[in-house]
TORZAVO-822416 format. One record per residue (C-alpha): x, y, z; residue in one letter. Coordinates in steps of 0.1 Angstrom, whole numbers. Layout:
<rs>
[[X,Y,Z],A]
...
</rs>
This chain:
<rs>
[[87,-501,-610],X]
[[82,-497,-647],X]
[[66,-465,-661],X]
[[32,-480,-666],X]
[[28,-491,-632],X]
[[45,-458,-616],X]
[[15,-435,-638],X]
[[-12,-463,-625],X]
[[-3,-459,-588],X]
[[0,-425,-592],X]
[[-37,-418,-606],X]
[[-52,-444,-579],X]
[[-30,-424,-552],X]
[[-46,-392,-569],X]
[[-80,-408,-563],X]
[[-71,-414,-529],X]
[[-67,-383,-522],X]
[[-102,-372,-538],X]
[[-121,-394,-515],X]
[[-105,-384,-485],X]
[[-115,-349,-489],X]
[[-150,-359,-496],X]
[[-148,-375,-462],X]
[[-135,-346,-444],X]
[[-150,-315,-456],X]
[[-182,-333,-460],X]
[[-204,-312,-465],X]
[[-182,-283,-482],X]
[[-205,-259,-461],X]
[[-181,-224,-449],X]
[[-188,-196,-432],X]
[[-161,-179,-406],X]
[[-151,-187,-381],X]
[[-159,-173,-338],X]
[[-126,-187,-329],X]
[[-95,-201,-347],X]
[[-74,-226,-329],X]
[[-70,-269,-326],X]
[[-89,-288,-298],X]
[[-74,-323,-286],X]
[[-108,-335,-286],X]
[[-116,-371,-301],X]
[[-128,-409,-289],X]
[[-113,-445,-297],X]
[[-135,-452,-325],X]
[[-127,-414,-346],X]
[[-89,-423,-335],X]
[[-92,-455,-354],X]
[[-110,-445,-381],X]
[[-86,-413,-386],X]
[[-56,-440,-386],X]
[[-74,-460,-412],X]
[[-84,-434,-436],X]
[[-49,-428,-444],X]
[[-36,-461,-448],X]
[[-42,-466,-486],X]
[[-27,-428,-491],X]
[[9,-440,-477],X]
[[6,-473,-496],X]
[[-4,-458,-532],X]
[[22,-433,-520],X]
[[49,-458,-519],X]
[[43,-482,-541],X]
[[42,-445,-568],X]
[[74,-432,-559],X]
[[89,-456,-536],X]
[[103,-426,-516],X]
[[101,-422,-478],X]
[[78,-394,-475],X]
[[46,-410,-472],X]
[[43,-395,-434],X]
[[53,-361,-447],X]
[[28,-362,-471],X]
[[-1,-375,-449],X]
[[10,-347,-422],X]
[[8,-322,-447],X]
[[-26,-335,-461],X]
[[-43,-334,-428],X]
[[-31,-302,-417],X]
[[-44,-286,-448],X]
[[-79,-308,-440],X]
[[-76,-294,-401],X]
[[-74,-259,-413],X]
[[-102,-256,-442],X]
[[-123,-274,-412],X]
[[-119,-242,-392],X]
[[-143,-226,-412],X]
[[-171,-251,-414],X]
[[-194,-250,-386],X]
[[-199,-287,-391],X]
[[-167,-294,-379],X]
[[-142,-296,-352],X]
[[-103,-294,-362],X]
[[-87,-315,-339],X]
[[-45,-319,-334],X]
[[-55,-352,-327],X]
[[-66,-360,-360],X]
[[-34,-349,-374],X]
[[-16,-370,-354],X]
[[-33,-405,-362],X]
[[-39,-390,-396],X]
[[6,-389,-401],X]
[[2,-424,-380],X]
[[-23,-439,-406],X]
[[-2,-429,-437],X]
[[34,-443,-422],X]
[[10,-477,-415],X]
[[4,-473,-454],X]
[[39,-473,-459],X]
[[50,-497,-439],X]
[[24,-522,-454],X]
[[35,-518,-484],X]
[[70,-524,-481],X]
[[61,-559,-465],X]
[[36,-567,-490],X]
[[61,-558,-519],X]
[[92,-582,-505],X]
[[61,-610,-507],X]
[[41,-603,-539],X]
[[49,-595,-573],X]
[[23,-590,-600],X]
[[34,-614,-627],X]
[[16,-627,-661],X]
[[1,-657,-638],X]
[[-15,-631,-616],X]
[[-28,-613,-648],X]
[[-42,-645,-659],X]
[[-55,-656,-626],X]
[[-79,-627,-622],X]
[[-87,-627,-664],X]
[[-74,-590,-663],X]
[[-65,-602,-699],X]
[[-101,-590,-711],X]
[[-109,-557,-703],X]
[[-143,-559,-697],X]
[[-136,-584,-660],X]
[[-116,-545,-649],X]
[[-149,-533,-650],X]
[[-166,-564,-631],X]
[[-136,-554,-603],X]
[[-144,-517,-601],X]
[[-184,-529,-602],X]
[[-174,-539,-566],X]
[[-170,-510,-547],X]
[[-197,-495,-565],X]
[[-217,-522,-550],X]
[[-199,-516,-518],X]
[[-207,-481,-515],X]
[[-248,-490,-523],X]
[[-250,-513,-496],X]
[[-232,-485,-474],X]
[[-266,-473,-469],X]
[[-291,-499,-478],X]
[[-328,-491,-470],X]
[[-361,-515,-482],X]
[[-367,-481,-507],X]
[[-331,-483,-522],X]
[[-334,-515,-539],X]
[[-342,-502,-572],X]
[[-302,-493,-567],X]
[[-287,-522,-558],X]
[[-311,-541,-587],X]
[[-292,-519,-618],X]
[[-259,-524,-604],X]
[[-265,-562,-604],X]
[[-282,-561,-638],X]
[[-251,-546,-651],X]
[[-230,-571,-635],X]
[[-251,-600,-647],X]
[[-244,-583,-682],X]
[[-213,-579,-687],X]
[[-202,-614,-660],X]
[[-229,-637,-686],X]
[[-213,-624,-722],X]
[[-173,-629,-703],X]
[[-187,-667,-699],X]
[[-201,-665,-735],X]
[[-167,-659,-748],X]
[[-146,-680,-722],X]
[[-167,-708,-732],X]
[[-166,-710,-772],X]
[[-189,-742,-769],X]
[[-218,-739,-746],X]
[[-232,-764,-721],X]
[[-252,-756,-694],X]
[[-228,-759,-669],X]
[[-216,-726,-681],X]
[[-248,-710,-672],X]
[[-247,-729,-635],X]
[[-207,-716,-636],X]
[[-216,-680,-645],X]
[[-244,-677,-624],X]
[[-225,-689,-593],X]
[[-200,-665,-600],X]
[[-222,-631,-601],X]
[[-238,-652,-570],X]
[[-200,-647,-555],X]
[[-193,-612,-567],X]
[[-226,-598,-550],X]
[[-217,-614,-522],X]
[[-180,-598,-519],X]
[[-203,-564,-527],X]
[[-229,-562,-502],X]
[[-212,-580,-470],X]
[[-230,-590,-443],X]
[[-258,-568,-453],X]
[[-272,-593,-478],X]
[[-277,-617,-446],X]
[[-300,-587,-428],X]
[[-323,-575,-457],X]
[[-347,-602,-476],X]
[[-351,-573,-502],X]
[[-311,-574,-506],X]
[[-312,-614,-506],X]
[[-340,-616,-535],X]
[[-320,-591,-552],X]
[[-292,-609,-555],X]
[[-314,-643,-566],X]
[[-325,-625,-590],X]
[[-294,-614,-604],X]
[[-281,-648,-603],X]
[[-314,-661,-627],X]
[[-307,-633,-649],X]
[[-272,-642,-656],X]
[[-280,-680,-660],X]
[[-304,-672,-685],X]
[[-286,-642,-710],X]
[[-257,-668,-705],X]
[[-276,-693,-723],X]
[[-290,-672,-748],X]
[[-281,-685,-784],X]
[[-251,-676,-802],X]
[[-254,-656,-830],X]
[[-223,-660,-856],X]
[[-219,-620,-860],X]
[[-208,-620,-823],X]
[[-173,-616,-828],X]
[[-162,-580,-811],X]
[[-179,-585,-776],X]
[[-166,-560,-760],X]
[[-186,-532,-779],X]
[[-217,-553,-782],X]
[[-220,-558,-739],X]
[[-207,-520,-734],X]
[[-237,-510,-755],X]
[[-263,-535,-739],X]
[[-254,-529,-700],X]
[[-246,-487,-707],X]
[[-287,-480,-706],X]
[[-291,-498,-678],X]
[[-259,-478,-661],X]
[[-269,-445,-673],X]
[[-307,-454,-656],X]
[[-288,-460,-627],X]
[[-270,-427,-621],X]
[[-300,-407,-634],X]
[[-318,-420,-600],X]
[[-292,-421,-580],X]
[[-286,-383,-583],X]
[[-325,-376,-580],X]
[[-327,-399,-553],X]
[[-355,-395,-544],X]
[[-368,-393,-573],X]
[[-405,-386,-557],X]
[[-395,-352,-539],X]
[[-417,-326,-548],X]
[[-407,-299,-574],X]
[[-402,-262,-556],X]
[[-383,-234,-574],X]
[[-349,-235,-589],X]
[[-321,-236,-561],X]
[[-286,-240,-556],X]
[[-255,-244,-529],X]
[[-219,-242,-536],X]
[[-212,-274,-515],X]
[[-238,-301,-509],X]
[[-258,-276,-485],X]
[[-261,-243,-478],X]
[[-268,-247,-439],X]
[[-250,-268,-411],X]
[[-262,-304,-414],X]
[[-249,-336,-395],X]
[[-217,-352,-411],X]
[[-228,-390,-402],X]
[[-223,-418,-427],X]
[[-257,-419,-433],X]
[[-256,-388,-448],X]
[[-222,-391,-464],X]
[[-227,-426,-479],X]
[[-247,-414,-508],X]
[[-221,-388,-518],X]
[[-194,-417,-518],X]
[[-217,-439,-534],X]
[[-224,-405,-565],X]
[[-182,-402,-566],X]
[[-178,-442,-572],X]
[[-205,-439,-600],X]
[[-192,-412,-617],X]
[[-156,-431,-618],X]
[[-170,-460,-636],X]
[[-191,-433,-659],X]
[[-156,-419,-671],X]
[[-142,-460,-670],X]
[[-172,-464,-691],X]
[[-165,-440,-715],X]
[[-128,-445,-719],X]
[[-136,-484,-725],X]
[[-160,-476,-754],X]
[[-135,-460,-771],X]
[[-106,-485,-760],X]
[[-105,-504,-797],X]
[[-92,-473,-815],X]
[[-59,-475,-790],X]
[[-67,-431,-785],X]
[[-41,-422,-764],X]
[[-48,-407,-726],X]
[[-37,-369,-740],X]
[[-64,-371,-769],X]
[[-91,-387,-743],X]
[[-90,-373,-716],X]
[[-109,-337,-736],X]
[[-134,-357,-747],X]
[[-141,-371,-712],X]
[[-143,-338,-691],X]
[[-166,-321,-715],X]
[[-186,-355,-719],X]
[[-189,-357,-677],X]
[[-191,-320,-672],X]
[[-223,-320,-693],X]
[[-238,-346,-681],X]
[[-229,-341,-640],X]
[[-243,-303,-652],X]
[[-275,-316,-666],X]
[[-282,-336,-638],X]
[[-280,-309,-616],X]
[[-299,-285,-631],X]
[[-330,-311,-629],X]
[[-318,-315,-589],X]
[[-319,-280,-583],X]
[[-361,-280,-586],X]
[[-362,-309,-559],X]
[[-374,-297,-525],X]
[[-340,-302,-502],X]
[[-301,-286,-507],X]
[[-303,-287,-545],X]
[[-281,-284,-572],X]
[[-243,-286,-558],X]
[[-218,-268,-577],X]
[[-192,-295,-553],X]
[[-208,-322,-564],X]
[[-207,-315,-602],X]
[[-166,-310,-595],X]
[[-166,-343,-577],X]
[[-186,-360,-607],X]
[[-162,-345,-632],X]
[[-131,-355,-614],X]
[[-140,-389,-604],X]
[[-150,-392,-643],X]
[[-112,-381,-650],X]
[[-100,-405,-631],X]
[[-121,-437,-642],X]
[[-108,-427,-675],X]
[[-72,-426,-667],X]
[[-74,-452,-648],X]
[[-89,-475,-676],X]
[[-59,-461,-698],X]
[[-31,-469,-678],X]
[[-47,-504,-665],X]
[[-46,-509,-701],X]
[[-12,-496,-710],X]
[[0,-516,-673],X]
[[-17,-549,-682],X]
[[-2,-550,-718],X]
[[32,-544,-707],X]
[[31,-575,-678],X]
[[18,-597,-707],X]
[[46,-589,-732],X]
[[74,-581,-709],X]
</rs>
């Protein structure tokens, strides 16, 4: 693999590793332990979910070294994750997950290696999925994003889901605008079915069980039909800039509620934890999903900011400054207005979280970049 691809798989495969731990020291809550020692413990479903969570870490492992130590790596990983757990209450350290944790990252590698003998990323595929224009990277990473909302959708949470769509209407309606040099409205009907598509691919089956999700996607749809069909105005010429600053309100909005969420608690004295809680609490998905949901945010915060700044060609070194003190203020700012919510309040673990998931949207907006550019000129 060439050198842009190797730094790209590397930084997703670093990302990787940064949601797995969210997963399993959720929620970053310590205190000693009354015994130390593994139990064999576990059912069907945690085996199956252990042996999937580790899947992507031996894939991005091989396909950003192409070594054989993918199972090394995911042993060594989950033995390091089995022994912080000793010392949160919340958790049981199981042998058992470190066996179908190894199992899950040698599955990785093995999928790889048949996947890479059958695909190769070529300029066709780079045309295919328009990863030409920089702005459809973001409509992909808008996805899981979208993904992690719907994790845990409730009739209050809408607000949510709306300001992710209105920022995919955004920026999917002005990629038609400039596709299409001469409007019809066909391109509104094409555009519109599209976002249509993409919410669909982002919510799942859950848009079928919620009328609240279903209108909210409707909506989007109308909303993309009619900025698409907006009139052209002849200064339009750098779109990129122009859609960045018109969806990046709307995004900020987003995150600002999402990390107060809910934003109606009542106010008590200042508070804080050094992980999400300062108490033993369940480790359910219902509880986690929120976190993941925060963590894919910030990562699109820091692609967000990388992009704006993606004209003037700055190189990685000479951003990626910029971007921690930009994310590091902000996740800090955000949590000293959480710490006066009733609940765990501010979370010195989640401000780390924000910062390096910010990091990592960044890089990984660089290197797409740098990637994308050498597959169209090689």
């Amino acid at each position: 693999m060439n050198r842009t691809g190797t730094q790209l798989s590397t930084a997703l495969l670093g990302y990787i590793v940064l949601i797995i731990l969210l997963l399993t020291l959720n929620p970053f809550y310590l205190a000693l332990p009354t015994k130390i020692g593994f139990t064999s413990d576990s059912d069907i479903k945690n085996v199956i979910s252990n042996i999937i969570l580790f899947v992507p870490l031996g894939f991005f492992y091989r396909l950003s070294s192409r070594e054989r130590g993918a199972v090394l790596l995911g042993a060594a990983i989950s033995i390091g994750i089995e022994t912080i757990q000793m010392f949160m209450p919340a958790r049981t350290p199981s042998i058992i997950d470190i066996l179908t944790n190894t199992l899950g990252a040698g599955l990785g590698a093995i999928l790889y290696d048949n996947l890479s003998a059958r695909i190769t990323i070529t300029q066709g595929v780079v045309g295919r999925l328009r990863l030409e224009t920089p702005l459809m990277g973001l409509m992909y990473l808008l996805l899981p994003l979208l993904w992690s909302n719907t994790l845990n959708h409730t009739s209050d949470r809408w607000v949510l889901t709306l300001l992710i769509g209105i920022v995919g209407a955004i920026v999917l309606s002005e990629l038609f605008r400039h596709w299409w040099e001469v409007f019809d409205y066909r391109v509104s009907l094409y555009a519109s079915l599209s976002v249509g598509g993409w919410f669909l691919l982002g919510t799942g089956p859950t848009l079928l069980q919620s009328i609240s999700l279903l209108l909210t996607g409707l909506g989007v749809m109308l909303l993309t039909a009619i900025l698409t069909a907006r009139p052209r105005r002849s200064s339009e010429r750098r779109f990129e800039q122009t859609t960045l600053k018109r969806m990046f309100p709307v995004f900020i909005l987003y995150l600002i509620l999402l990390a107060f969420w809910e934003p109606t608690r009542p106010l008590t004295g200042w508070h804080w934890a050094l992980g999400f809680t300062n108490q033993v609490t369940e480790t359910s998905m219902q509880v986690l999903s929120p976190r993941i949901e925060y963590l894919v945010a910030f990562t699109l915060f820091g692609y967000l900011l990388a992009e704006w700044r993606g004209r003037s060609e700055t190189p990685l070194s000479q951003d990626l400054p910029r971007l921690f003190l930009t994310s590091v203020g902000f996740a800090t700012l955000l949590e000293l207005f959480v710490g006066f919510q009733i609940g765990p309040g501010a979370s010195l673990i989640r401000v780390a979280m924000a910062v390096l998931s910010a990091l990592f949207g960044g890089m990984i907006y660089h290197l797409l970049r740098a990637h994308i550019l050498f597959l169209l000129h090689r």
